[in-house]
N, C-alpha and C positions, 0 to 999 in steps of 0.2 A: 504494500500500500504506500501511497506516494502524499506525505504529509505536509509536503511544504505549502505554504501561500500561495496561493493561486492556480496549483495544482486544478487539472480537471478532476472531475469528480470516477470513480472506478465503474465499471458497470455494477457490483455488489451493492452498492449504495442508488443506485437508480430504480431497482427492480425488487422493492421494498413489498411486502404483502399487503392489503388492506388491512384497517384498523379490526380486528376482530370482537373486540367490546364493544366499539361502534353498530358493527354489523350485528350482535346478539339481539343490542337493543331495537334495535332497526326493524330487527324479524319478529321479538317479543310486541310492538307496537302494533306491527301489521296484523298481527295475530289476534291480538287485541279488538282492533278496528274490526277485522271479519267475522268474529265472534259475536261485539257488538249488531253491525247488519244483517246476520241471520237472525237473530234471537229479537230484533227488532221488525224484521220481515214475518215473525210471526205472530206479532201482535193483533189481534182481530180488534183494531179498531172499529167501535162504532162509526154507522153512519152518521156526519154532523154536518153542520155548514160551515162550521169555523175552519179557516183557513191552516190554523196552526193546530193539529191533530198530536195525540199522546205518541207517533213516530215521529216528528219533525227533530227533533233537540238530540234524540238518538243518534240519527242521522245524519246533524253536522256533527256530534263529537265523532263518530264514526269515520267521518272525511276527512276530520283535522288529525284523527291518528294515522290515517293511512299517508297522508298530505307529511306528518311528522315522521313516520317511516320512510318514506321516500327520500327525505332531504337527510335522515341523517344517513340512511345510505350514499347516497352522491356522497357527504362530504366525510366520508369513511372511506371512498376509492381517491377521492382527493388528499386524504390525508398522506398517501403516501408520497406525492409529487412537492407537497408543503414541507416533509420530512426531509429530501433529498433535499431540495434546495437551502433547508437551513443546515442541513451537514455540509455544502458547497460555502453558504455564506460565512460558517465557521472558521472551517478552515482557509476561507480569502483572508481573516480576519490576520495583521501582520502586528508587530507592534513597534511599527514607524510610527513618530507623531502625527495625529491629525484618523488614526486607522477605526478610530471607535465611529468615526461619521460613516465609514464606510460598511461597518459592520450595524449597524445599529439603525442608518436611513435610508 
């Protein structure tokens, strides 16, 4: 492994796996949300005129889980490209004066 300043970064450090705790919770959500929509699809609502029926509120929570599953996955296949690049900006990091701008902004 090649450690100096400004080194390119090794393929090992590029080809990082997805966050896997990211991704547990990712699937526990999703899991969550589909649970919620069936078990809500089976509610025999009465027939009413009101607009806003004993399924509606299920329903967005239901969406906003599957909605929160979805993004924390994305940003669990992201994490690994955030991960290399701050092992990249690390090791740019020198300790000539002036290097903490470089590392830090």
């Amino acid at each position: 492994m090649n450690h100096e300043p400004g080194a390119e970064p090794t393929s090992r450090t590029e080809r990082r796996r997805p966050d896997r705790a990211a991704l547990a919770i990712a699937a526990g959500l999703a899991a969550l949300g589909v649970v919620i929509f069936v078990d809500t699809a089976r509610i025999g609502g009465a027939a009413s005129y009101a607009r806003v029926g004993p399924t509606v509120f299920p329903y967005v929570i239901a969406t906003a889980l599957l909605l929160l599953a979805a993004g924390t996955a994305v940003k669990a296949g992201a994490a690994t490209s955030r991960r290399a690049s701050a092992t990249r900006s690390r090791r740019s990091c020198g300790s000539s004066a002036g290097s903490w701008r470089r590392c830090c902004c």
